[in-house]
C-alpha positions as a printed Julia matrix, in Angstrom:
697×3 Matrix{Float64}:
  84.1    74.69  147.39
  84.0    70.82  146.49
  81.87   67.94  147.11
  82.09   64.33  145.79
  79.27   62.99  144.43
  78.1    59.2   142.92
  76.14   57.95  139.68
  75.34   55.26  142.28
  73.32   55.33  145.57
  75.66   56.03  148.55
  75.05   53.06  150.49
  76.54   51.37  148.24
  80.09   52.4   149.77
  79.69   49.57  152.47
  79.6    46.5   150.06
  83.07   48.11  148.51
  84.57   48.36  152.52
  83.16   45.07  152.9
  84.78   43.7   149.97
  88.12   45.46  150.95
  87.98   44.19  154.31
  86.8    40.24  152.99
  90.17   40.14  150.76
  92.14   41.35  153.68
  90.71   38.81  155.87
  91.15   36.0   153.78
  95.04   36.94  152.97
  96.33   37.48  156.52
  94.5    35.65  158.83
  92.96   32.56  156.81
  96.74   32.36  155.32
  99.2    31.23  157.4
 101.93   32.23  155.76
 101.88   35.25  158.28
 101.49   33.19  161.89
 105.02   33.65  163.3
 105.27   37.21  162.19
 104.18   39.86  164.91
 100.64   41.01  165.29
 101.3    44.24  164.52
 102.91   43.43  160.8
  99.52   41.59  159.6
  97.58   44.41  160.98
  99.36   46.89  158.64
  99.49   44.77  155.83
  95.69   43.57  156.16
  94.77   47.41  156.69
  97.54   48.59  153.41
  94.9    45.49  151.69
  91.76   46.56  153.03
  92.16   50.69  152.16
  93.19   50.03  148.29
  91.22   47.78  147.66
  88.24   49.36  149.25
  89.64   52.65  146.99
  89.7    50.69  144.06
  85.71   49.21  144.48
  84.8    52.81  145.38
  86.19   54.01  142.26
  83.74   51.58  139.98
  80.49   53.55  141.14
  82.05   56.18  139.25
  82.62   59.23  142.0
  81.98   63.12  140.62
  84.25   65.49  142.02
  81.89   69.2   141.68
  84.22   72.46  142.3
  83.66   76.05  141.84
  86.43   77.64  139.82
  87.0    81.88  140.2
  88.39   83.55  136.87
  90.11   86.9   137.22
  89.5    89.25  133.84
  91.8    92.1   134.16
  90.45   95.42  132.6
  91.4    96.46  129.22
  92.36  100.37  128.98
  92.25  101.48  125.06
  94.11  104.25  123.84
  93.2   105.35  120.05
  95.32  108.12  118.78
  94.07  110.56  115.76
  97.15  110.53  113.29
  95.34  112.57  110.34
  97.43  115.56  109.36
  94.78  118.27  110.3
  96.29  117.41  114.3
  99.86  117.6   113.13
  99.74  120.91  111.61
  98.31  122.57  115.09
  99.83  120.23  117.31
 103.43  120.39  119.16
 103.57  116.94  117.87
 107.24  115.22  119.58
 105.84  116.76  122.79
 102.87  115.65  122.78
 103.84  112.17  121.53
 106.22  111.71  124.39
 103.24  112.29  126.52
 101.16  109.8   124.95
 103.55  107.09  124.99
 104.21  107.93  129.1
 100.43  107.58  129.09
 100.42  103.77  127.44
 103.44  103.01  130.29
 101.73  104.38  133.05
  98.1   102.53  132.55
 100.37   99.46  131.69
 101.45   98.86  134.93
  97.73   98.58  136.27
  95.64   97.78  133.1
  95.97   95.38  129.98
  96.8    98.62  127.56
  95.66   98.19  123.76
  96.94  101.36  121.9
  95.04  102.21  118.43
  96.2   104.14  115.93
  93.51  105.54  113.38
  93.04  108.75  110.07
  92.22  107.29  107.15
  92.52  103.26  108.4
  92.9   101.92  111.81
  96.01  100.33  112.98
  96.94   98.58  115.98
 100.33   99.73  117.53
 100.99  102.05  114.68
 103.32  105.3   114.73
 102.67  108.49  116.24
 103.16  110.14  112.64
 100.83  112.2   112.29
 100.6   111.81  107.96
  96.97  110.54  107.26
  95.47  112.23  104.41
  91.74  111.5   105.63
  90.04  111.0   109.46
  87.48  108.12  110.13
  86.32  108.56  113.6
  83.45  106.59  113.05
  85.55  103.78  112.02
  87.69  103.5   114.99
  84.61  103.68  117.69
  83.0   100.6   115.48
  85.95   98.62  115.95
  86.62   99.3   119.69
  82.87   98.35  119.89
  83.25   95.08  117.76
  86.25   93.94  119.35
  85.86   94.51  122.93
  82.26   95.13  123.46
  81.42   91.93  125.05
  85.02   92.0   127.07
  86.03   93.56  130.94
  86.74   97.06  128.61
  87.29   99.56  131.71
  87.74  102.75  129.35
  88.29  104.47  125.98
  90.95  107.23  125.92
  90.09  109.13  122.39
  92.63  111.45  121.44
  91.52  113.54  118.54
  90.51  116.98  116.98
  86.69  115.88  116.42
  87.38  116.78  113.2
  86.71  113.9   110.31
  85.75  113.71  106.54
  85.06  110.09  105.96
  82.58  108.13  107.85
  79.7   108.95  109.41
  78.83  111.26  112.79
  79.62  108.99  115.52
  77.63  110.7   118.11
  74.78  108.98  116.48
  75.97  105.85  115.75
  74.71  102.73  118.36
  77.8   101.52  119.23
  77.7    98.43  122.04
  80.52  100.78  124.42
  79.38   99.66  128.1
  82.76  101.53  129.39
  83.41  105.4   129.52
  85.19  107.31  127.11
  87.34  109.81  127.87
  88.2   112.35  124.9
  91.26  114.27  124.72
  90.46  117.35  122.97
  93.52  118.35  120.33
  93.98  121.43  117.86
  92.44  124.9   117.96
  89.05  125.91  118.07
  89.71  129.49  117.65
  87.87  130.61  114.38
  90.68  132.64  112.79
  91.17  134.27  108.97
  90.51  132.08  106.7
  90.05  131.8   102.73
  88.75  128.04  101.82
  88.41  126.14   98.38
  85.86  124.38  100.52
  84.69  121.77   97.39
  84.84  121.14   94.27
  82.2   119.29   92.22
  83.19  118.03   89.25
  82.83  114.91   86.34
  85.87  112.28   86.27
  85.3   111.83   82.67
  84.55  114.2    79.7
  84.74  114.16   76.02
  86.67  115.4    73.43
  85.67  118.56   72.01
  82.78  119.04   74.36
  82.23  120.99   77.3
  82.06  120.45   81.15
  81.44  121.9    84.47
  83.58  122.69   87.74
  81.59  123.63   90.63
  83.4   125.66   93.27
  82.5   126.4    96.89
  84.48  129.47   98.22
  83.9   130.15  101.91
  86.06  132.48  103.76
  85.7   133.78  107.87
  86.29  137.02  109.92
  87.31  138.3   106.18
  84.6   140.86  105.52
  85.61  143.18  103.12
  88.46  141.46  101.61
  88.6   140.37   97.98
  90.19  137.63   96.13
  90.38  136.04   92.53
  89.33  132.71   91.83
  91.51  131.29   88.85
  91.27  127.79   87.02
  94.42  126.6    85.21
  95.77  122.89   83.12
  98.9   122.1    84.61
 100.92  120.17   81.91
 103.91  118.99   81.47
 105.12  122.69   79.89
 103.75  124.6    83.12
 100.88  126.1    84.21
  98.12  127.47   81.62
  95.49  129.88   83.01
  91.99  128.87   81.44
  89.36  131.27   83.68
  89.74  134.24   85.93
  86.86  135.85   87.97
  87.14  138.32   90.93
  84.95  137.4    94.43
  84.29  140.12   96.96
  84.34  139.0   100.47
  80.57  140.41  101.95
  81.04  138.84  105.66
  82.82  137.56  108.37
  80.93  134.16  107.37
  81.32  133.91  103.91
  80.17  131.22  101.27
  79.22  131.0    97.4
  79.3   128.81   94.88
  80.74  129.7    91.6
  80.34  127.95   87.93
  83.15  127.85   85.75
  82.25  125.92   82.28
  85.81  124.37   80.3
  86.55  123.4    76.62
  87.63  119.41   76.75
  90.53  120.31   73.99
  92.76  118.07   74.52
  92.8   114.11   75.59
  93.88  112.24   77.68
  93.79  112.74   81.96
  94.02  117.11   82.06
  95.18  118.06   85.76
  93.06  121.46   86.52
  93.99  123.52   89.46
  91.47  125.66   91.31
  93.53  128.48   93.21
  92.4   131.64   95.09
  94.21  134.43   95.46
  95.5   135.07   99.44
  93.93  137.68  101.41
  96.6   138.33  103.42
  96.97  137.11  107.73
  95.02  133.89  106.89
  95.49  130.7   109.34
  96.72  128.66  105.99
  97.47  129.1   102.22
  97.47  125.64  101.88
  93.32  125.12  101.65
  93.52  128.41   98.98
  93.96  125.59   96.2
  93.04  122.32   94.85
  93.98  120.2    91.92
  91.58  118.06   90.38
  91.59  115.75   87.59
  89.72  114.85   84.42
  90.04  111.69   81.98
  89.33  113.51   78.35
  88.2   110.18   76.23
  88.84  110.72   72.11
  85.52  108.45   72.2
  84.69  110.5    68.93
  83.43  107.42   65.68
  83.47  108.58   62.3
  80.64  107.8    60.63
  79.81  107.41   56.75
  76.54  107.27   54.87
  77.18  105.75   51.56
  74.5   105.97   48.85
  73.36  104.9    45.98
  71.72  108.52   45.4
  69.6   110.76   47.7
  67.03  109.38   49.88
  65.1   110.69   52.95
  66.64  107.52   54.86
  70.08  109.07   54.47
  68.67  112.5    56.14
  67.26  110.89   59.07
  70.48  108.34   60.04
  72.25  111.09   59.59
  70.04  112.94   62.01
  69.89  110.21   64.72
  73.69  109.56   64.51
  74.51  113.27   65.19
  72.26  113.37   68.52
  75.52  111.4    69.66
  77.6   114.67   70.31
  80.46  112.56   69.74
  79.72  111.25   66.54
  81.44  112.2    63.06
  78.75  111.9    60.39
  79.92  112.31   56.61
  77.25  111.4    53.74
  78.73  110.01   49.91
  77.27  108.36   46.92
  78.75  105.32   45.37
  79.11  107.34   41.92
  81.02  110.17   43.64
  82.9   108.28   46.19
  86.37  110.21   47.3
  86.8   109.14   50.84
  88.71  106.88   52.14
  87.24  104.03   53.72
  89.78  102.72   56.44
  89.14  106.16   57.89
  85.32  105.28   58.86
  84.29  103.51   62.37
  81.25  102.75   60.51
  80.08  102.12   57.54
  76.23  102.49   56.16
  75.66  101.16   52.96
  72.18  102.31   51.85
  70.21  100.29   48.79
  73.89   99.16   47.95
  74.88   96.87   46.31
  72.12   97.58   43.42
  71.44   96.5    40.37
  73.31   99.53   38.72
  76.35   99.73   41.02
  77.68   96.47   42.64
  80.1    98.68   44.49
  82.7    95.52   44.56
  85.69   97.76   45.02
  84.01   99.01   47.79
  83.21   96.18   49.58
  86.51   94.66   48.71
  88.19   97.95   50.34
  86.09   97.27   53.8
  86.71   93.67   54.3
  90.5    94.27   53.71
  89.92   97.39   56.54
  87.68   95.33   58.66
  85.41   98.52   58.89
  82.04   97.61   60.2
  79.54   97.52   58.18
  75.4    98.2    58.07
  73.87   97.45   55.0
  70.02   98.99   54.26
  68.85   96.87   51.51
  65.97   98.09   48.86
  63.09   96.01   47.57
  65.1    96.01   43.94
  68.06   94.44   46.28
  70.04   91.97   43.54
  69.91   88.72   45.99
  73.31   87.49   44.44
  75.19   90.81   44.86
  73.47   90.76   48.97
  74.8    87.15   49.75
  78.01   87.68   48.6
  78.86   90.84   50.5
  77.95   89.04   53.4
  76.6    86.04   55.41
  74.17   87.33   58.17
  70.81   87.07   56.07
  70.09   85.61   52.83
  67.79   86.58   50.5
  66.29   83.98   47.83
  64.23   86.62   45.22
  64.8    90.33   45.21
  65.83   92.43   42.19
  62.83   93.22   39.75
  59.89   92.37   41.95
  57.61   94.4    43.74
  58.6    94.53   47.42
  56.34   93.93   50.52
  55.38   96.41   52.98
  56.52   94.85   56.2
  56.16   96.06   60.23
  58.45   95.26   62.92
  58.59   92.58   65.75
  60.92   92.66   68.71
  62.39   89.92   69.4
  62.08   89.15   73.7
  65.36   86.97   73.82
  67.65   89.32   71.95
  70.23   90.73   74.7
  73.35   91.81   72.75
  72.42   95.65   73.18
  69.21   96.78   75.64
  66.19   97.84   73.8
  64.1   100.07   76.7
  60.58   98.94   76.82
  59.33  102.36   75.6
  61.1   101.41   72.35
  59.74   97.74   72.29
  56.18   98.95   72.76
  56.65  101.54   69.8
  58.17   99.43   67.4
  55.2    97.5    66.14
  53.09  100.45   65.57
  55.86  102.5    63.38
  54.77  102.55   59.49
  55.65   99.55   57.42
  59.19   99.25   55.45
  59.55   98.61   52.35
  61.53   95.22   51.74
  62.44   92.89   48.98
  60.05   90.45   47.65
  61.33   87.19   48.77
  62.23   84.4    51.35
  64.72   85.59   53.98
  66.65   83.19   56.46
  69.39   84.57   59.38
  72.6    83.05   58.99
  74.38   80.91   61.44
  76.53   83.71   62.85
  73.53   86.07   63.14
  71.53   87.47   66.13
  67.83   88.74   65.19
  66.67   91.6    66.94
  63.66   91.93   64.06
  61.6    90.54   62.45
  59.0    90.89   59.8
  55.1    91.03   59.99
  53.42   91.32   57.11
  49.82   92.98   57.03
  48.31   91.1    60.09
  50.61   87.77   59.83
  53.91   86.99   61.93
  56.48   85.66   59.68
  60.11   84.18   61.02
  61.82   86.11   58.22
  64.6    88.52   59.79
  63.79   92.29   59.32
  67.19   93.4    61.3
  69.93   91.1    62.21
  73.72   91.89   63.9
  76.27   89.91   64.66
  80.3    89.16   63.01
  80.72   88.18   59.45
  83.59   87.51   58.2
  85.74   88.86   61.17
  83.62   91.92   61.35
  80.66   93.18   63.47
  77.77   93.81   60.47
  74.32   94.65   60.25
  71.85   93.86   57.65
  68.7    95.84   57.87
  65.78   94.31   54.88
  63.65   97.38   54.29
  64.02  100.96   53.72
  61.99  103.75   55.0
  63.48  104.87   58.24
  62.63  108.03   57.17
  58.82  107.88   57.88
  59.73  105.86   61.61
  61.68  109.4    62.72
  58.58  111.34   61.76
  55.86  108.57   63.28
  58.43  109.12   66.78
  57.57  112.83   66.86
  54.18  112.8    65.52
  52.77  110.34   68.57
  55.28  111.0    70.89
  56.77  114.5    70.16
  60.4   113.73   69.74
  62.34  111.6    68.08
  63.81  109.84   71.12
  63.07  106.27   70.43
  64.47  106.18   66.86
  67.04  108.03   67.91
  68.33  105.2    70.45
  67.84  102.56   68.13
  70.32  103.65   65.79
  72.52  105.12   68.35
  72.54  101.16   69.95
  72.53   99.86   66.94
  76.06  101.95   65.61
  77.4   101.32   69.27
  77.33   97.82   69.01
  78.79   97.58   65.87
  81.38  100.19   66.21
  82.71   98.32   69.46
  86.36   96.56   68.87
  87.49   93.78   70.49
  91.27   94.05   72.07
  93.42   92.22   69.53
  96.57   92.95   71.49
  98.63   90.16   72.44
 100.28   91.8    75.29
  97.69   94.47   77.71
  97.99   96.16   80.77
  94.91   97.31   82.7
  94.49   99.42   85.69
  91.27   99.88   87.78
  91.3   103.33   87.32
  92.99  106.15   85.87
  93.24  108.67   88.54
  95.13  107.06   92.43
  94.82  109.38   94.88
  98.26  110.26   96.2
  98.02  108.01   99.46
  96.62  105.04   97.21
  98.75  102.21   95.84
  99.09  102.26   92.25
  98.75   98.92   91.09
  98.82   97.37   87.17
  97.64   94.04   85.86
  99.06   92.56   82.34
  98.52   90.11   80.1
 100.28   88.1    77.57
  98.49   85.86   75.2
 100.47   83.58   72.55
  99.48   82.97   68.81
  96.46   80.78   69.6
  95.34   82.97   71.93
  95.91   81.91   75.02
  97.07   83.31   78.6
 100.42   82.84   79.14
 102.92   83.84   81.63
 106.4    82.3    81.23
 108.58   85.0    79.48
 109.27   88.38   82.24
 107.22   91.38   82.32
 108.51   94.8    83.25
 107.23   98.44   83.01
 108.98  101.81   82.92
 107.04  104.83   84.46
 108.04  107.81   84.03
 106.19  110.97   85.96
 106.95  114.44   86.47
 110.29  116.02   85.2
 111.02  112.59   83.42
 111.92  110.99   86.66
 111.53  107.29   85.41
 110.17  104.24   87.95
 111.28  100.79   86.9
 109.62   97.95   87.7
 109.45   94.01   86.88
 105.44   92.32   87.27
 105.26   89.41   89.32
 103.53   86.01   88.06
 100.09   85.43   88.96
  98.72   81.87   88.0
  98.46   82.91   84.37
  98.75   86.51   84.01
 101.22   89.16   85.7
 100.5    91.82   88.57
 102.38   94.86   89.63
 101.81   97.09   93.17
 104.04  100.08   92.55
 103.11  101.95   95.76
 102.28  105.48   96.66
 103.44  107.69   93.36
 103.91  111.66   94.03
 100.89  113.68   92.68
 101.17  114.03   89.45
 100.67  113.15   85.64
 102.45  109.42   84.17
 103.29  107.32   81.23
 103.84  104.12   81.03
 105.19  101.4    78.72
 105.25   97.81   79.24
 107.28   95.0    77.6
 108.08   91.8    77.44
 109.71   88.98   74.94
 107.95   86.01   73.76
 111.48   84.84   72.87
 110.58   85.37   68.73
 109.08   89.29   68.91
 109.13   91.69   71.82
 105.76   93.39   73.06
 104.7    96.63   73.75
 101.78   98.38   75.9
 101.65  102.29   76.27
  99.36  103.69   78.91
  98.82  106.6    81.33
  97.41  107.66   84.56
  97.46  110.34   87.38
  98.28  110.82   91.14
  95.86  113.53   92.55
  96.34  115.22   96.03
  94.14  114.34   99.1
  94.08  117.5   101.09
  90.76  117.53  102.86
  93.09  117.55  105.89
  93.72  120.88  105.04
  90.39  122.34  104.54
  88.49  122.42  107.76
  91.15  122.75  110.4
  89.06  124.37  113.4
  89.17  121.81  116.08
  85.42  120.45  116.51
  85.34  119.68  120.83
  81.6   119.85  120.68
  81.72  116.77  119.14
  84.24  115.09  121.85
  81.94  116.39  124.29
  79.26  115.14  123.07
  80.93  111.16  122.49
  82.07  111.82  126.15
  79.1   112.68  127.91
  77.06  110.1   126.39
  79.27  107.15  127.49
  79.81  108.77  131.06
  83.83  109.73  130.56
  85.31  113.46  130.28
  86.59  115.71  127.91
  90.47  116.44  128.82
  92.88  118.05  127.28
  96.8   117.16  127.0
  98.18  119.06  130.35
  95.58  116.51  131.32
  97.14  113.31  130.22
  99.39  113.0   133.64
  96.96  112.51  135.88
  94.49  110.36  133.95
  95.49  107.08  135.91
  94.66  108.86  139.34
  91.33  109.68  137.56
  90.5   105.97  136.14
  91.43  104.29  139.69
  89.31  106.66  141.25
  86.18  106.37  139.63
  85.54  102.91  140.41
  84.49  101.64  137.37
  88.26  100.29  136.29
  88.29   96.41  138.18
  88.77   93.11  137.62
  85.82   91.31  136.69
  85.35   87.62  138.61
  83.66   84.8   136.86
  82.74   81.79  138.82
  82.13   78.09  137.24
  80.79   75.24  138.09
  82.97   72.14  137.0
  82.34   68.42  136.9
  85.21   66.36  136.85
  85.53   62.07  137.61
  87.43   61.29  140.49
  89.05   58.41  138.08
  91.44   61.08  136.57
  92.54   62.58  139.32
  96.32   61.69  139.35
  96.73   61.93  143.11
  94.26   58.67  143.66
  96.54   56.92  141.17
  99.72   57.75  142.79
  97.99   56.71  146.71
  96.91   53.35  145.29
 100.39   52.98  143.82
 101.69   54.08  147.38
  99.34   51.36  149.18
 100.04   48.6   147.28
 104.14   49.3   146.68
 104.49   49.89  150.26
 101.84   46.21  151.05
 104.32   44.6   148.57
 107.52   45.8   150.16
 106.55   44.49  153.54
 105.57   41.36  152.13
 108.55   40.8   150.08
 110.86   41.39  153.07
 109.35   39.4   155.48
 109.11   36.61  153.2
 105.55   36.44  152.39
 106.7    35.69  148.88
């Protein structure tokens, strides 16, 4: 449907005939160039005159052409295929494969066909393969929905067990499906025999020399009576070492407990544990009788020493606060009787050292050459000399032979290098006074203050406690002694010792942390892939000055079970090297990473794990409640795969599979329409001819 319309009033169409027909007027029968040449002749050319140039004055008021224009969308038939392992193992799976793919064809001669592919991602026009190690149904509905929503989508074909252990239920999700959904129900729902490791609950990390927990949930079915051994072993690279037994008598056909089993952390590094049950004979699969998990064991254990210049009730109550870390070492020496060796330390406390009687310079000559940090307590006889010189955080201008101050505590707000909770901010100020050196303090340049002194009623700028790196080294210089009486002030108002307790514990954390002085590091996000996740390494090279470089090549060896060794070279990022390595086989590795600056060749040892995904495995009873339930809701069907064949016949009958028609209105100027062009061209070639051949010029 068209009609022409004008920006101009209509009437205006008889001034541009009029001024057609005045310019064909005066050219053939004013002229007489035309007299002797028949009638006829000058009433063609006068009319070829009068029609284009009546065309071309029409054409200046600027004619609309309006048309209605019919789109066709075509429906759009989705097929989304489960390819998790859980429909492999109870599927005929080249069989049923074939089927699906004569499915696809057969809708693809009616339909626009969009085949999906989904387990633990989705795909588009993946394989039929059947090797996913996890099942997001959720995932796959939200992206039909997101995708073709808002399109002509005529149906969803969802092939699957209903069974899926990532994601959320999607029977509950608000997905923006306006088209049915047709399930194909796959697997068994028959509840058979069974004997499940059903989950384990457990902590990633650990520590050395502690202990953790496992949590175990046994279930078994239609296995009443039956018993079984539940057995925890280390699997290391010299076999298989068993570390707790415990029988489990089957009660009922629908079995389930929970069982504790509480390890020794003995030995570091990433320990593979494997949680096995012993078969009950006639089950529907061995396979979900055992898991492997694993834990990183961190040697996070510091070694701690409390030097001193004799016995004091301090001493007693560091050594107190440090050992509420379970992973702290805490020895105790006195300068006079000092046999340790210092280099051995992670920490270092010097309490009332130096002193007057004992300058301990061999000492403090022993841990700057070890670059062992350092937290000197200083005494209110403190020699200021002996102080300054050990280091250059705080400087004290008096000391040794006066009478020291009493002096409280201050918080200071901005001080953010380790968190102080507000419960230990609030209870600082009203802890008993220190005793400190009579004199003038002043923080050095290098120094952070997280006290400082008040004295009786009055808020002095002089440091109490300050942190921060002298001389290479991460120090602490504490100006008062008498710790002892804060621990006891902690318990008497607030019945343990819990805020004292942390600020020691922050306190030796910050200073026992190490920077990474390695030239050449490798990193990895995490120490334990799962066996379907790409193992990936980043490195980095750094040259004398310390900084990132990239030029010289990078390349690892890794080398997993039975000393079958992977060799790779990293690839250059913009300063720094990468590596993706791919899917490993499950697992325990060891790495080591080198590269040549061209004058010294760089090493970097490291290790990691591949764990097993097997929740496939676990829950393999077919769930068509579910596919039901999706089906019902969006008005499709629940079929099955004899069903497959005649699912075409189905979709054209039900009516809702058709093209949708959209109409639209379009305005378009008559000016670029090509055909007016080409007619004008056609009147005035064919005027022109004539003319030229009768001799009219």
């Amino acid at each position: 449907m068209q009609n022409l319309s004008f920006e101009y009033p209509v009437w205006f169409l008889i001034f541009c005939v009029a001024a057609g027909l005045a310019v064909a007027l005066l050219l053939y029968f004013r002229d007489k160039s035309f007299e002797e040449q028949p009638t006829w002749l000058r009433w063609l050319m006068g009319g070829l005159r009068w029609l284009g140039y009546s065309i071309l004055a029409t054409l200046l008021l600027a004619p609309l052409l309006r048309y209605l224009q019919t789109d066709q969308e075509e429906p759009i038939i989705v097929l989304a295929q489960d390819v998790s392992e859980s429909v492999g193992m109870e599927t005929d799976t080249a069989a049923y494969a074939q089927r699906w793919r004569e499915l696809s064809a057969s809708l693809a001669e009616q339909y626009q066909v969009v085949n999906y592919t989904f387990g633990a991602e989705v795909r588009t026009d993946g394989p039929i393969s059947f090797g996913d190690k996890r099942t997001n149904l959720d995932a796959v509905l939200t992206e039909i929905s997101d995708v073709y929503g808002s399109q002509n989508l005529g149906a969803v074909v969802l092939a699957t067990d209903g069974i899926y252990n990532e994601g959320t239920n999607p029977a509950y999700r608000n997905l923006q499906l306006k088209a049915p959904v047709y399930t194909v129900g796959l697997g068994d729902t028959t509840r058979r025999r069974d004997l499940i490791v059903r989950k384990v609950f457990h902590n990633r990390i650990a520590y050395l020399d502690d202990r953790f927990s496992i949590q175990v949930d046994v279930a078994a079915r239609n296995a009443a009576g039956a018993n079984t051994q539940l057995t925890v072993s280390r699997v290391g690279d010299n076999g298989t070492t068993s570390l707790h037994t415990e029988a489990i008598a089957i009660d009922n056909n629908d079995f389930f407990t929970t069982r504790e089993v509480i390890l020794d952390a003995d030995q570091a590094g990433v320990q593979r544990y494997r949680i096995s049950l012993r078969g009950i004979g006639d089950e529907l699969s061995a396979a979900n009788n055992r898991r492997d998990i694993f834990v990183d064991v961190l040697d996070a254990r510091q070694k701690i020493l409390l030097l001193g210049a004799a016995p004091h009730p301090d001493i007693t109550a560091m050594r107190q606060a440090f050992a509420a870390g379970k992973n702290n070492e805490v020895d105790i020496a006195y300068a006079n009787k000092l046999q340790a060796r210092l280099p051995d330390y992670d920490l270092v406390v010097l309490h009332n050292l130096p002193a007057r009687t004992d300058l301990i310079q061999d000492v403090l000559a022993q841990l700057e050459r070890a670059k062992v940090p350092t937290l000197f307590i200083m005494g209110e006889d403190a020699p200021a000399a002996a102080v300054n010189r050990a280091q250059d955080l705080l400087s004290l201008n008096g000391g040794a032979g006066a009478r020291g101050n009493d002096v409280g505590a201050r918080p200071m707000a901005n001080f953010s290098l380790f968190t102080l909770s507000d419960d230990l901010r609030q209870a600082l100020p009203k802890y008993p006074p220190l005793t400190a050196a009579f004199g003038e303090f002043a923080a050095g340049p290098g120094s952070s203050v997280v006290l400082r002194q008040r004295i009786g009623r009055v808020e002095t700028d002089y440091p109490l406690l300050v942190v921060g790196e002298s001389r290479g080294v991460r120090t602490g210089v504490l100006a008062g002694t008498g710790l002892w009486q804060w621990r006891l002030f902690d318990f008497l108002e607030y019945g343990n010792h819990d805020r004292f307790d942390e600020l020691i514990t922050q306190l030796g954390q910050y200073l026992t942390v190490q920077e990474d002085k390695r030239r050449f590091r490798v990193s990895l996000p995490e120490n334990i892939f799962d066996e379907n996740e790409p193992v990936s390494l980043d490195a980095e090279l750094y040259n004398s000055n310390y900084e990132l470089i990239n030029e010289p090549e990078a390349t690892v060896v890794i080398t997993g079970p039975e000393n079958r060794e992977y060799v790779y070279a990293f690839t250059r990022t913009t300063n720094a090297y990468t590596l993706n390595a791919g899917t490993l086989p499950v697992g325990n590795y060891r790495f080591r990473a080198r590269t040549n600056t061209g004058t010294e060749e760089l090493t970097y040892d490291g290790r990691f794990s591949v764990q097993a995904v097997e929740v496939e495995r676990y829950a393999l009873e077919a769930d068509h409640g579910l596919l039901r339930q999706l089906s019902d809701r969006f008005g499709g069907r629940l079929l099955f795969p004899d069903d497959l064949a005649g699912l075409p016949e189905q979709l054209a009958a039900s009516g809702t599979v058709k093209p949708v028609l959209y109409e639209t209105v379009n305005t378009r100027s008559v000016i670029h329409l090509k055909w007016i062009f080409f007619l004008l061209l056609g009147l005035f070639s064919a005027e022109w001819m004539l003319r030229r051949y009768f001799g009219g010029y």
